[in-house]
C-alpha positions in Angstrom: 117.9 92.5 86.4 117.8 96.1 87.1 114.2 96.8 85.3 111.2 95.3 83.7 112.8 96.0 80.2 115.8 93.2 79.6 117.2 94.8 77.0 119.0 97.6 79.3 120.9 94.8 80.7 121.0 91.5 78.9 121.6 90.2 75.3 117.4 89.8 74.8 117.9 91.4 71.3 120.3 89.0 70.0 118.0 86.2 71.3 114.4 86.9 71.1 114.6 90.0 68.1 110.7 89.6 67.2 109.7 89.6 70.8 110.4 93.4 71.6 106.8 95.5 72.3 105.4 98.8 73.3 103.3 99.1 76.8 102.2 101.8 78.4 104.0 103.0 81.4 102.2 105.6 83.8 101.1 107.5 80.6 103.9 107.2 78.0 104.7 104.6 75.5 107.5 102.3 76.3 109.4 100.0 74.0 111.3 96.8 75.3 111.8 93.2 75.8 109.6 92.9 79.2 110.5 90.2 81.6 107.1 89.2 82.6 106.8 88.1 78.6 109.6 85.5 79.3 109.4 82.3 80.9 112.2 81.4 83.8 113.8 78.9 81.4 114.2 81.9 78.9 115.4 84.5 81.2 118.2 82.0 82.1 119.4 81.7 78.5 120.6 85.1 78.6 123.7 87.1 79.7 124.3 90.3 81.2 125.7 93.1 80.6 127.2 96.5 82.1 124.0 99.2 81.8 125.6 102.3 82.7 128.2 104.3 80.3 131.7 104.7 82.0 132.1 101.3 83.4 133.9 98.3 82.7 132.2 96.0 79.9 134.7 93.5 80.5 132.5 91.3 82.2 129.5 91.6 79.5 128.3 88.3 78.4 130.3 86.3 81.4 127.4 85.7 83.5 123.7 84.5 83.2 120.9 85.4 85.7 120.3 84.0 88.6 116.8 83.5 89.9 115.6 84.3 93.6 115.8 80.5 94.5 119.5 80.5 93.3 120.9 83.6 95.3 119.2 81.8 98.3 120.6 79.1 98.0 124.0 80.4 97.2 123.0 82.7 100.4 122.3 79.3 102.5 125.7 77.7 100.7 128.0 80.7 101.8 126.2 81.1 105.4 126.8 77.5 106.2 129.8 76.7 104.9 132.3 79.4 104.0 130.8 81.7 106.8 132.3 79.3 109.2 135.6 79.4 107.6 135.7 83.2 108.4 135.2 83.0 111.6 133.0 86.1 111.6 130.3 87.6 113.7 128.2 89.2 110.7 126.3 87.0 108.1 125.6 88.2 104.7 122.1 88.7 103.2 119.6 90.2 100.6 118.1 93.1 98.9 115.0 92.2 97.5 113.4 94.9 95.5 110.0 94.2 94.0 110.3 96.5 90.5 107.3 98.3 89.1 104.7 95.9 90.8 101.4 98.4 89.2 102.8 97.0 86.0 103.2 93.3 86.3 100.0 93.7 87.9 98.5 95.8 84.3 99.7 91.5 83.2 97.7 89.6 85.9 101.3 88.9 87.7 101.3 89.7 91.7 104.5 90.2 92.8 103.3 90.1 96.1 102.3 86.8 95.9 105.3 85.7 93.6 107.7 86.8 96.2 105.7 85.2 99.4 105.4 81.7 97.5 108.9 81.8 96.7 109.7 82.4 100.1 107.2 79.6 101.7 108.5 77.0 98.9 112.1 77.3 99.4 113.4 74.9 101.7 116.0 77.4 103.0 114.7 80.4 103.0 112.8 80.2 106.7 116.0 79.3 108.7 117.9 82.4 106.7 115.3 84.9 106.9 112.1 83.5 109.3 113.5 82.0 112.0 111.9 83.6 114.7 114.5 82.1 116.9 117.3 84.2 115.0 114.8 87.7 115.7 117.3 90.4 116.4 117.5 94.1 116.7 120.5 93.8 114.6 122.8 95.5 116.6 120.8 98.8 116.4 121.3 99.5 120.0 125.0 99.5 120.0 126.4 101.2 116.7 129.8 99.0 117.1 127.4 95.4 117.2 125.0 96.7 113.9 124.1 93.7 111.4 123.2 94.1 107.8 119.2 92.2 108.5 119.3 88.8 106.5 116.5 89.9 104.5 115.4 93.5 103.4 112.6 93.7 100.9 112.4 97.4 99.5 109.9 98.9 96.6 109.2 102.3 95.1 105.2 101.4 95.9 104.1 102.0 99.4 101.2 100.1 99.0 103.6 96.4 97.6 105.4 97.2 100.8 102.3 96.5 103.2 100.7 93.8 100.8 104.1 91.7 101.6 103.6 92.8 105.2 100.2 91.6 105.2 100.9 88.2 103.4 104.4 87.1 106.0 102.4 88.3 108.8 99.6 86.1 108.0 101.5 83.1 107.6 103.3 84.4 110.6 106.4 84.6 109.6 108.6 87.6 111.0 108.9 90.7 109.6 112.1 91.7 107.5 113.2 95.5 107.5 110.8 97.0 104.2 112.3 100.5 102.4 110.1 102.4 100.7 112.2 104.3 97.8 111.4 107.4 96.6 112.6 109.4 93.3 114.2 113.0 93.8 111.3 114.1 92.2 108.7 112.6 95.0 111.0 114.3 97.7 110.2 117.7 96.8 107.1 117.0 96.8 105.2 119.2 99.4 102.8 116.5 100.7 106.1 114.1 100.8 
């Protein structure tokens, strides 16, 4: 899902009407239908949709969301077999991004810690991602050789960013590639 509100990008509405809320978000009032009021089991009963005006909503309603665990292992699936088939030097991977972590945390949710246990428990996820074996400049040397990392983790909060650091490199685990976004607004900034 694109953002903490479902209803941008799934049927929510149509399925859960009398669960829609207001919360505060960094100082204004927000209505929606937040994920983190939703079990797994719920989330997974609904279907998205195209957000953005101007593109195709052919595909609206075709396809249900996946959690972490399932791209992973459709990661693991595709790296193991069809990769083979391709007979290809460069293995796809993911783009994590941990989405307004200061509010799941306003709901006693980490996603620090929701993302690390997800990545201990799954019984795939260290051969894709934490092998230190597979450690790799990714081609950065040579511009011809570059690899896409199999793991980038990337968050608008600086401070998410290092927790996840922290919590791999305790368990020592190697480090993926972590992108700090910023908004237009944050890069005019003059202390940016």
């Amino acid at each position: 899902v694109h953002n903490i509100d479902l209803n941008s990008t799934t049927n929510v509405a149509q399925l859960f009407p009398e669960r829609g809320r207001q919360i505060e978000n960094k100082g204004f009032v927000q209505s929606g239908y937040f994920i983190f009021d939703f079990t797994l089991e719920e989330v997974q009963t609904l279907t998205v949709k195209q957000r953005l005006d101007g593109r195709s909503d052919s595909f609206d309603g075709l396809f249900s969301i996946p959690s972490l665990s399932d791209i992973v292992n459709l990661l693991y699936e595709w790296n193991t077999v069809i990769h083979q088939l391709q007979n290809s030097k460069r293995k796809p991977g993911i783009y994590v991004e941990l989405k307004s972590p200061e509010i799941f945390l306003e709901q006693n949710i980490s996603l620090v810690d929701t993302f690390v246990n997800e990545m201990i428990a799954h019984p795939h996820a260290n051969d894709l991602f934490f092998n230190t074996k597979n450690e790799t400049d990714y081609g950065c040397k040579k511009k011809h050789l570059y690899q896409v990392p199999p793991l980038v983790v990337q968050c608008f909060h600086s401070q998410t960013l290092k927790d996840v650091r922290r919590e791999l490199g305790k368990r020592s685990m190697a480090m993926p590639p972590f992108v700090l976004l910023v908004d237009k607004n944050e890069c005019q900034h003059e202390n940016f």
